[in-house]
C-alpha positions as CSV (number, residue, x, y, z in Angstrom):
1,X,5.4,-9.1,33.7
2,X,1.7,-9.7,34.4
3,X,-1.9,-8.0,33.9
4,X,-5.0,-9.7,35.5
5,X,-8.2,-8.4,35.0
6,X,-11.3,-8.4,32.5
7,X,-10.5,-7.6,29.4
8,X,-12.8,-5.1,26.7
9,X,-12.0,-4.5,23.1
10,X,-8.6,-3.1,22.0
11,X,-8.8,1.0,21.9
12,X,-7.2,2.1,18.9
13,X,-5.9,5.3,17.8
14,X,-4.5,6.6,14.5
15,X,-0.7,8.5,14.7
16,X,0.6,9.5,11.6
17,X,-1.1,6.7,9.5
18,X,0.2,4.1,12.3
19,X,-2.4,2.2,13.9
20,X,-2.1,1.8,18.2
21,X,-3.5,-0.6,20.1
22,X,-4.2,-0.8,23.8
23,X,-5.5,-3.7,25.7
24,X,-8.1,-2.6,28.6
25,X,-7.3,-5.3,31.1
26,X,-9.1,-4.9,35.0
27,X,-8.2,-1.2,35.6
28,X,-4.9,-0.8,33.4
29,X,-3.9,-0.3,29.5
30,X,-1.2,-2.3,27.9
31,X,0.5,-0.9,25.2
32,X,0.0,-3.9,22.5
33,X,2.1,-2.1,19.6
34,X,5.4,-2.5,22.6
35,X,4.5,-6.4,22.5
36,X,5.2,-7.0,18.8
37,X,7.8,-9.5,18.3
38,X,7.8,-10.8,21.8
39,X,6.5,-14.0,23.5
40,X,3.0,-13.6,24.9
41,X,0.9,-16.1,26.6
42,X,-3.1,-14.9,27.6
43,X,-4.6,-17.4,30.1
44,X,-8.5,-17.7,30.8
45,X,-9.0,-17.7,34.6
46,X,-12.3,-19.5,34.0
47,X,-15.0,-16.7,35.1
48,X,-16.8,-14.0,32.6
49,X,-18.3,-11.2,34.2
50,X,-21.0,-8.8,32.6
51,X,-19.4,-5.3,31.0
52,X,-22.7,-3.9,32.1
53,X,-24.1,-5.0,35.4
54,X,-20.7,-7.1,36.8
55,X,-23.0,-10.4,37.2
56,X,-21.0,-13.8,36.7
57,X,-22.0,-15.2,33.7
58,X,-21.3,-18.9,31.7
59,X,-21.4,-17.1,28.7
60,X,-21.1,-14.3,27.1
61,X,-23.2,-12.3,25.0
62,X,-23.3,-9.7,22.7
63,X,-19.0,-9.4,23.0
64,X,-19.2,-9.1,27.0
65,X,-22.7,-9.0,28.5
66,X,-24.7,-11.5,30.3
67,X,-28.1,-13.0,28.8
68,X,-30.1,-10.6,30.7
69,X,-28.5,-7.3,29.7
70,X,-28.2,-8.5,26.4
71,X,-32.3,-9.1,26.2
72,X,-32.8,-5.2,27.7
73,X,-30.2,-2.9,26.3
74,X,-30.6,-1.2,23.1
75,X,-27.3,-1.5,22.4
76,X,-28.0,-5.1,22.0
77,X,-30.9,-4.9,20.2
78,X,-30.8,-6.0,16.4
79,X,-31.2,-2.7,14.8
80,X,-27.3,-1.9,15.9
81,X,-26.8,-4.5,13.7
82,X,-29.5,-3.4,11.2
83,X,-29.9,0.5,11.9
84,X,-32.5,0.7,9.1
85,X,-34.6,-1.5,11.1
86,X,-34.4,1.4,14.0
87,X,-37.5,1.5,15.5
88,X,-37.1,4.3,18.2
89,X,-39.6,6.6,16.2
90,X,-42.2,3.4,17.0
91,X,-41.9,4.1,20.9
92,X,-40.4,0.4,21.0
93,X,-36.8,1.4,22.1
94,X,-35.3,-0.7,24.4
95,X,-33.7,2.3,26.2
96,X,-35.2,5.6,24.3
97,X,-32.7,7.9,26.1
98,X,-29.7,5.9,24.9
99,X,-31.3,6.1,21.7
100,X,-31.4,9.4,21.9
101,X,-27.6,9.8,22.8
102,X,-26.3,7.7,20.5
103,X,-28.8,7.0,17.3
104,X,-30.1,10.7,16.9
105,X,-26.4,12.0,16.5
106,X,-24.0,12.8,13.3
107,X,-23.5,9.3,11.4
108,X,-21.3,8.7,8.4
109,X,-21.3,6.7,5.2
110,X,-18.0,5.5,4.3
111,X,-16.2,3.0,1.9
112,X,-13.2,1.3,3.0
113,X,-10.7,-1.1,1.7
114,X,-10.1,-4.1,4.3
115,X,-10.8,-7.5,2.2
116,X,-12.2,-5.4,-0.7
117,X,-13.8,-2.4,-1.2
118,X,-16.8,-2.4,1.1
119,X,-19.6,0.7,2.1
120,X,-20.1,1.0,6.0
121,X,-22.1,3.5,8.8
122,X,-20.1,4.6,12.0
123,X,-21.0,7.5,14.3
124,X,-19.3,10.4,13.7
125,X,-17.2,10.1,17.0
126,X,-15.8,6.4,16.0
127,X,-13.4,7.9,13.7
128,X,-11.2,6.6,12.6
129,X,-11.3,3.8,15.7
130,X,-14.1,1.7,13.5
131,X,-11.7,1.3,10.5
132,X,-8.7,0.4,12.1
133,X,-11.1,-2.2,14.4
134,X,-12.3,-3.7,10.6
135,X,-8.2,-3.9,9.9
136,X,-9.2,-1.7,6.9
137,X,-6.2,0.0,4.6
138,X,-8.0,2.8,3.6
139,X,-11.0,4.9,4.2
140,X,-13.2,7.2,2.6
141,X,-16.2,9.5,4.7
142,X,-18.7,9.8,1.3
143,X,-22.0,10.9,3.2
144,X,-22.9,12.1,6.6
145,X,-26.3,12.3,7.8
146,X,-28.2,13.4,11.4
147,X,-29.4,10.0,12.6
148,X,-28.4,6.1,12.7
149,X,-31.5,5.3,10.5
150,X,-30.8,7.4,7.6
151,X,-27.0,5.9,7.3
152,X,-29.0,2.4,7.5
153,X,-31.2,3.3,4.7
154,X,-28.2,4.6,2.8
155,X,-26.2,1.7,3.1
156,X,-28.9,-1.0,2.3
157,X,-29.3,1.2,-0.9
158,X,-25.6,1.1,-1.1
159,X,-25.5,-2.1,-0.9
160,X,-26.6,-3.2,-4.0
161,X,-23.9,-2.0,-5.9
162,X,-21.0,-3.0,-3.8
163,X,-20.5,-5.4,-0.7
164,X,-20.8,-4.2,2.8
165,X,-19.3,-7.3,4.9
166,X,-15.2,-8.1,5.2
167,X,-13.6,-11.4,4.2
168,X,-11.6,-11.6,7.9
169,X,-9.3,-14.4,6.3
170,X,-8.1,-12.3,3.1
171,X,-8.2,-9.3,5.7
172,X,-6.0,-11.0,8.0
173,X,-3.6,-12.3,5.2
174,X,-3.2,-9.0,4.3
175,X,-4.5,-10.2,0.7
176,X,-5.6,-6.8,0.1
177,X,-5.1,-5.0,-3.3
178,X,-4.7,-0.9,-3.8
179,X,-8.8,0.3,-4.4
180,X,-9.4,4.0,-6.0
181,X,-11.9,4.4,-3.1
182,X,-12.3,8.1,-4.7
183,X,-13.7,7.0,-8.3
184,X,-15.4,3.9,-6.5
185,X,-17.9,7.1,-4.7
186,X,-18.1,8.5,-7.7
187,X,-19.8,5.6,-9.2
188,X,-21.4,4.8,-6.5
189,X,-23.2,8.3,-5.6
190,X,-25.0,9.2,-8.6
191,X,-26.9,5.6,-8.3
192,X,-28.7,7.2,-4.5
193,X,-28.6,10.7,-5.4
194,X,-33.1,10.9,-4.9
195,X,-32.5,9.0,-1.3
196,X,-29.7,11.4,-0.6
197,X,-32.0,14.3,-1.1
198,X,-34.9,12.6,0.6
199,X,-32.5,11.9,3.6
200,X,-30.6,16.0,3.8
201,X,-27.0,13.4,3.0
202,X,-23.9,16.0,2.9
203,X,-21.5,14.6,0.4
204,X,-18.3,15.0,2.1
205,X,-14.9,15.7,0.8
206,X,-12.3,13.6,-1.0
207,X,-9.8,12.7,1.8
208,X,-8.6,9.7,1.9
209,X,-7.4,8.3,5.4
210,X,-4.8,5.2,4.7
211,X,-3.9,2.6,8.0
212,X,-0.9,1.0,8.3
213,X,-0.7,-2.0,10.6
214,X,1.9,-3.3,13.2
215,X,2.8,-6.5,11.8
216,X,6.0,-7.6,10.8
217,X,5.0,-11.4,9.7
218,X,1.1,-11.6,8.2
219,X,0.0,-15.5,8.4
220,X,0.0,-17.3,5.4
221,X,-2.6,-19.9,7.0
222,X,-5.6,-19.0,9.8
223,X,-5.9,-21.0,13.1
224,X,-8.6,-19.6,15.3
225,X,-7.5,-19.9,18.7
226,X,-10.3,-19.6,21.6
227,X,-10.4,-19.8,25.2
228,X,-13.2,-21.7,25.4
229,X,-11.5,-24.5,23.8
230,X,-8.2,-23.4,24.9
231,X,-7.9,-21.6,28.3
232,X,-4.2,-20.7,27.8
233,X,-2.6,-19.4,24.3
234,X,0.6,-18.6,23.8
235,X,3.1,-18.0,21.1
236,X,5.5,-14.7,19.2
237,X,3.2,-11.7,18.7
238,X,3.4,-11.6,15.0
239,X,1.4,-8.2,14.5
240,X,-2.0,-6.4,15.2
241,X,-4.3,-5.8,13.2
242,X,-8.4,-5.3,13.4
243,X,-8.9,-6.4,16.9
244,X,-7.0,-10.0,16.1
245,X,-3.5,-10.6,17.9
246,X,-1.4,-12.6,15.1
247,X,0.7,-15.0,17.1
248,X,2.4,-17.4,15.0
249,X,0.2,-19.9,16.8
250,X,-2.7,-18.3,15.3
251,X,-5.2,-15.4,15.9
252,X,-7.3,-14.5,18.6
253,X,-10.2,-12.4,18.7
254,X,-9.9,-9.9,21.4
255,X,-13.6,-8.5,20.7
256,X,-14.9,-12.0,21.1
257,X,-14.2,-12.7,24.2
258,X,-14.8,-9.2,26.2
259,X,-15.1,-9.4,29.8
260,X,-13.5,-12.3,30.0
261,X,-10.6,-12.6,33.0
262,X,-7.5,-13.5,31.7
263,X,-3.6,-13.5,33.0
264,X,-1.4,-11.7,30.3
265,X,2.2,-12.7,30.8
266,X,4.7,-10.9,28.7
């Protein structure tokens, strides 16, 4: 069977602590969790079209858009990268409604367990979707304030007590050991507690939320594969996890190369 189309980022949902992945590819979802185990081969049909505007485009930006969108959309700007540098309060906002949608709405604070335990900021609604996308094990909701700034301030002040970034190699490896994310904000909280009362953070209950992942071989060495350098990839879906295909060719990024038009043949 085939799929043509432009691809986006996997959607993932949690089902009984079982990660699922769908591929958005031209107007259709393919189930990805079906593939496992099978012979896949993704070709790049050469064009890239922005997520935002359509536009042809050599090269993508930002995971999908083309150089213009990606100068004048805040979703672009650096502060989604950075939210304590947010600078919608300044009158600078790229797009000060979309800021209003999406940065002055419920944000958490979290720690997960994907290379290493590691503090992180989501909105609310990304739950559990933006652990399962960092091929996290576990997750823990510690804080949850009213706007993307406050979760940036909380986190750089996080920060300097435990990493905030993911090893993708160990992550992918699967080289990840059991973490007491639980006594980890324990530690943790007491170190921000002025900033928490400065910012109105809610400390949020002690549930745990663990990810399993379908894989049935993790690699035990990383090949990159990208279409750039190689239009067409091929080889036995290995497993899913974060938005990588493991292929026991190597892995591919599906978030890297958003909007671009590819043949899937499975």
């Amino acid at each position: 069977m085939q799929k043509i189309g432009d691809i986006q980022k996997m959607h993932t949902t949690l089902e009984e602590g079982n990660a699922t992945y769908q591929l958005p590819i031209g107007n259709e979802m393919v189930a990805m969790n079906e593939l496992v185990g099978q012979e896949i081969s993704l070709t790049f049909n050469g064009t890239i079209s922005c997520s935002n505007c359509g536009v042809a485009t050599k090269k993508s930006y930002s995971q999908g858009y083309c150089f213009p969108c990606c100068r004048d959309l805040a979703r672009c700007d650096l502060c989604i990268m950075k939210p304590e540098t947010c600078h919608h309060h300044l009158g600078t906002c790229r797009e000060p409604l979309w800021g209003l949608d999406n940065c002055f709405a419920p944000h958490i604070i979290y720690l997960a367990n994907s290379s290493g335990i590691k503090v992180g900021i989501t909105r609310k609604g990304n739950i559990p979707s933006r652990w399962i996308d960092q091929g996290a094990i576990a997750a823990l909701p510690i804080l949850e304030v009213d706007t993307r700034l406050k979760s940036g301030q909380l986190e750089m002040a996080l920060k300097d007590f435990v990493a905030d970034k993911t090893n993708w190699r160990k992550m992918l490896k699967n080289e990840v050991e059991e973490a007491d994310l639980v006594a980890m904000k324990n530690q943790l909280l007491p170190k921000v507690s002025t900033l928490m009362m400065d910012l109105d953070a809610v400390e949020l209950d002690n549930e745990v939320i663990k990810i399993n992942y379908p894989v049935v071989e993790y690699p035990g060495k990383i090949t990159s594969l990208n279409f750039d350098k190689t239009p067409e990839i091929s080889g036995i879906l290995r497993g899913i996890k974060g938005q990588y295909l493991l292929l026991d060719t190597g892995v591919l990024n599906i978030r890297k190369f958003s909007s671009y038009n590819i043949t899937l043949t499975y």
